[in-house]
C-alpha positions in Angstrom: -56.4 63.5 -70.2 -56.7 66.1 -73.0 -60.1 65.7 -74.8 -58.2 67.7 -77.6 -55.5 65.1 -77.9 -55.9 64.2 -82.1 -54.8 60.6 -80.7 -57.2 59.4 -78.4 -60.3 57.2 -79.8 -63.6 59.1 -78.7 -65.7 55.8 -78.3 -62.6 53.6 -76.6 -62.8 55.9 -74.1 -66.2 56.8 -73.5 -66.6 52.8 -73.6 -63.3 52.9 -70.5 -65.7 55.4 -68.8 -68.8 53.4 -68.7 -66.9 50.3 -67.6 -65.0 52.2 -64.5 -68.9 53.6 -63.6 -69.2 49.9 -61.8 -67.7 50.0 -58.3 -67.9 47.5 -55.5 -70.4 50.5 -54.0 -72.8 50.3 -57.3 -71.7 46.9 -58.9 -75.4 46.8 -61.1 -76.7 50.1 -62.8 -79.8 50.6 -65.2 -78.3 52.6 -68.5 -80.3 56.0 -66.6 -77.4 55.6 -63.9 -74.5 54.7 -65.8 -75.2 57.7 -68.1 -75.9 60.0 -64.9 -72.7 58.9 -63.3 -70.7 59.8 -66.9 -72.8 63.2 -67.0 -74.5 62.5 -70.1 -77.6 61.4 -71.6 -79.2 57.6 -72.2 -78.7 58.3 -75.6 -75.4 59.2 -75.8 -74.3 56.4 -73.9 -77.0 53.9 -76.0 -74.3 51.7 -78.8 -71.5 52.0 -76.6 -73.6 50.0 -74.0 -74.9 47.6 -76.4 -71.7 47.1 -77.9 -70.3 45.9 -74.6 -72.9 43.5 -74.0 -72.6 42.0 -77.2 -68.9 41.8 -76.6 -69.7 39.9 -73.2 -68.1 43.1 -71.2 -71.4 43.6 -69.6 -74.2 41.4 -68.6 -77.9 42.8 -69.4 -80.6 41.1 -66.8 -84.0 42.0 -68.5 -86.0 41.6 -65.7 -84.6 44.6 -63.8 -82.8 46.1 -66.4 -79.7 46.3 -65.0 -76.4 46.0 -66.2 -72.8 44.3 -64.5 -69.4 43.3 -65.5 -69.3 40.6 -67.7 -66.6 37.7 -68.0 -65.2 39.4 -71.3 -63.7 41.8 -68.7 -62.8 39.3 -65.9 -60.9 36.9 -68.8 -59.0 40.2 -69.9 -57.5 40.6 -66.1 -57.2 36.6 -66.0 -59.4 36.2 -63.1 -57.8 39.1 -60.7 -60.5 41.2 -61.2 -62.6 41.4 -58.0 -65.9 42.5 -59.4 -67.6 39.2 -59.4 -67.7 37.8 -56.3 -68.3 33.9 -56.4 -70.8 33.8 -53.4 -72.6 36.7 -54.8 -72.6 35.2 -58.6 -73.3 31.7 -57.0 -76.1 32.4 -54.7 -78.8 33.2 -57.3 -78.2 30.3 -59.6 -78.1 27.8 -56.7 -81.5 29.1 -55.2 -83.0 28.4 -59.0 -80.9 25.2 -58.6 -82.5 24.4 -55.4 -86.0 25.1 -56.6 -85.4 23.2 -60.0 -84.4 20.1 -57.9 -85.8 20.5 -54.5 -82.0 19.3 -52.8 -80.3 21.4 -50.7 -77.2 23.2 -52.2 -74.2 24.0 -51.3 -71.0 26.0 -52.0 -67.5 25.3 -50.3 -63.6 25.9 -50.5 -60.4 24.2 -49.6 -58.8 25.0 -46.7 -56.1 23.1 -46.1 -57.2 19.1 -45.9 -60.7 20.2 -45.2 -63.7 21.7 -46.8 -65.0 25.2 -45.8 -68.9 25.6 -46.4 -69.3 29.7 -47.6 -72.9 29.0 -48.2 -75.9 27.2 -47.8 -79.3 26.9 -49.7 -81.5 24.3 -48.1 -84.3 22.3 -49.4 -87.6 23.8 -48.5 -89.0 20.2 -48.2 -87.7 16.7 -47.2 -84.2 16.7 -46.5 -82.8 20.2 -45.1 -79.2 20.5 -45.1 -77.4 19.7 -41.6 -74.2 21.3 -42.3 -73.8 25.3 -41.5 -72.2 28.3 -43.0 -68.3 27.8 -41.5 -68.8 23.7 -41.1 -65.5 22.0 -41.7 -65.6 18.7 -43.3 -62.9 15.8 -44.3 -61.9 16.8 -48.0 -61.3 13.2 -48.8 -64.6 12.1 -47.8 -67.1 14.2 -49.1 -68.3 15.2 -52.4 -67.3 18.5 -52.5 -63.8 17.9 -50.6 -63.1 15.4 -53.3 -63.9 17.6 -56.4 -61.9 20.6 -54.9 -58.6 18.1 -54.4 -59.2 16.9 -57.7 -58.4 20.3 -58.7 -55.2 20.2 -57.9 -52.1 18.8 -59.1 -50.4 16.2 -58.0 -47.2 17.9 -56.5 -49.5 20.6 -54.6 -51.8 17.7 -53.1 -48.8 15.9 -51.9 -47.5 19.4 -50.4 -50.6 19.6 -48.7 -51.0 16.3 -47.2 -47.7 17.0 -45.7 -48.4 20.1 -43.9 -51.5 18.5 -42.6 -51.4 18.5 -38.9 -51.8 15.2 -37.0 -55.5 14.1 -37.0 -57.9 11.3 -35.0 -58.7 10.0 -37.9 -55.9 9.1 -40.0 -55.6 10.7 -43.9 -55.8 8.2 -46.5 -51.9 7.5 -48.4 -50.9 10.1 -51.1 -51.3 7.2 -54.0 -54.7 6.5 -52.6 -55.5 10.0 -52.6 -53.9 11.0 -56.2 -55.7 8.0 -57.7 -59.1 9.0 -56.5 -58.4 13.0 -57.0 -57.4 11.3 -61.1 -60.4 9.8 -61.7 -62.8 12.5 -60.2 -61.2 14.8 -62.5 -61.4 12.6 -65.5 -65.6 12.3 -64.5 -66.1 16.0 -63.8 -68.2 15.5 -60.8 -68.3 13.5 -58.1 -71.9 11.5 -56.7 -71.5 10.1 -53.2 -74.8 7.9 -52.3 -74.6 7.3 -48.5 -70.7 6.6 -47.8 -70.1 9.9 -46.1 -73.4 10.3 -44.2 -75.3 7.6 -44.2 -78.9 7.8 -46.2 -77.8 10.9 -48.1 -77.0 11.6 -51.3 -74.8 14.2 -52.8 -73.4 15.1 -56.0 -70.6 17.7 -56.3 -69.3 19.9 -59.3 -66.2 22.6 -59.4 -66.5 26.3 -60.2 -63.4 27.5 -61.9 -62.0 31.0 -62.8 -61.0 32.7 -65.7 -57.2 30.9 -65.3 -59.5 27.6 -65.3 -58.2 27.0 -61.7 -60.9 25.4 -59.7 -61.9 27.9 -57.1 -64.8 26.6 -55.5 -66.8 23.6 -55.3 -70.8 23.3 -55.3 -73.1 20.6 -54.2 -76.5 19.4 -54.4 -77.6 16.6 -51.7 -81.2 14.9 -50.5 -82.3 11.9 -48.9 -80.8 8.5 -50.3 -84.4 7.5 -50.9 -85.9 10.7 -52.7 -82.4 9.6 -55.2 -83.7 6.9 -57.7 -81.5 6.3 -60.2 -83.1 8.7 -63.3 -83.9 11.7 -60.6 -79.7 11.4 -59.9 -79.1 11.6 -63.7 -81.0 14.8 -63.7 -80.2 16.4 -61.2 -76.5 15.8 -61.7 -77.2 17.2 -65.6 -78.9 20.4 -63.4 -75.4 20.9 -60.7 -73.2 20.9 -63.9 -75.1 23.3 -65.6 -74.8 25.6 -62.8 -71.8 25.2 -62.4 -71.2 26.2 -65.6 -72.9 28.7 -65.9 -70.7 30.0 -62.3 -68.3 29.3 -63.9 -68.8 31.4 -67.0 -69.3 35.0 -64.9 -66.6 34.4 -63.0 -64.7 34.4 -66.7 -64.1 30.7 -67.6 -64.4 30.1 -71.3 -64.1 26.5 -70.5 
């Protein structure tokens, strides 16, 4: 590039330059660094990093004072952008969730009929989670299984309940299926209270991307009898808050 080229926009670029200074090797930087890894002072670097935040093309955490890609950016690239990694965006929020609520949480994905657990957050009293990082579930059955099928439409959820492979326990029929998938996605969330496992509640929420596609499911569960009626009104009000704020820095504008 020719800094002497009359065409190019001196602050478009040196805003370009401060956005490539995140890598997946230094994904949060405090303005010192992003300035030391452009070669040039805080100062110089100062409104073009403000303007970015403002603009939602970088995130600004106060406490440490450290700045990372923003769902401005991941919206522009329509949710290809790999610089917010959902585990690593979800993990924080559902530890606060966690605390907030004192339920375990959870984050899974779809694979195939069956839901994949990517992370775990367990209460630190009553109720710890039983399920494991890499625990397979029925999709049909549990909370988070259900919210991720209700993600899809109709034609891929039939596609995918004929590729299943044979199982012990027989999948429900594709109008049962597409009926139930309707009307979780019409609620928003599902709330299962002891029909998968027995004594446990669990309330379930997606995570979408930029595209709006649902991605990722997160859940929050406890013991059927720490779940009276206004403690399950709150704490679903808490999941879908998360999850939109997930949502959000993974670029949803939802």
């Amino acid at each position: 590039m020719d800094p002497q080229d009359r065409y190019l926009v001196p602050g478009l670029v040196r805003g370009m330059e401060v956005l490539a200074a995140f890598t997946p090797a230094a994904p949060r930087l405090t303005q010192g660094e992003i300035a030391a890894a452009l070669g040039v002072t805080r100062s110089a670097i100062f409104r073009v990093v403000y303007t970015l935040t403002e603009l939602g093309f970088l995130l600004h955490d106060p406490a440490s004072g450290r700045y990372a890609l923003g769902p401005a950016l991941l919206r522009l690239g329509h949710g290809v952008l790999p610089a917010r990694d959902v585990i690593g965006v979800a993990l924080p929020v559902l530890e606060a969730l966690r605390d907030a609520t004192g339920w375990s949480a959870h984050l899974g994905v779809l694979e195939g009929v069956e839901v994949v657990y990517l992370l775990r957050v367990p209460a630190r009293r009553g109720l710890r989670s039983i399920v494991h990082v890499g625990s397979r579930l029925p999709a049909h059955a549990t909370a988070m299984g259900r919210v991720l099928l209700a993600g899809l439409e109709e034609a891929a959820l039939a596609a995918l309940l004929r590729a299943a492979p044979p199982r012990r326990l027989p999948l429900p029929a594709f109008a049962v299926l597409a009926r139930q998938a309707r009307a979780d996605q019409a609620r928003g969330h599902v709330m299962q209270l002891g029909s998968f496992e027995a004594g446990v509640a669990s309330i379930a929420a997606p995570l979408r991307d930029a595209a709006g596609s649902v991605v990722a499911a997160i859940n929050l569960s406890a013991r059927l009898s720490d779940a009276a009626e206004p403690k399950r009104r709150a704490t679903r009000d808490a999941l879908l808050a998360a999850a939109a704020e997930i949502s959000g820095s993974l670029g949803f504008a939802g």
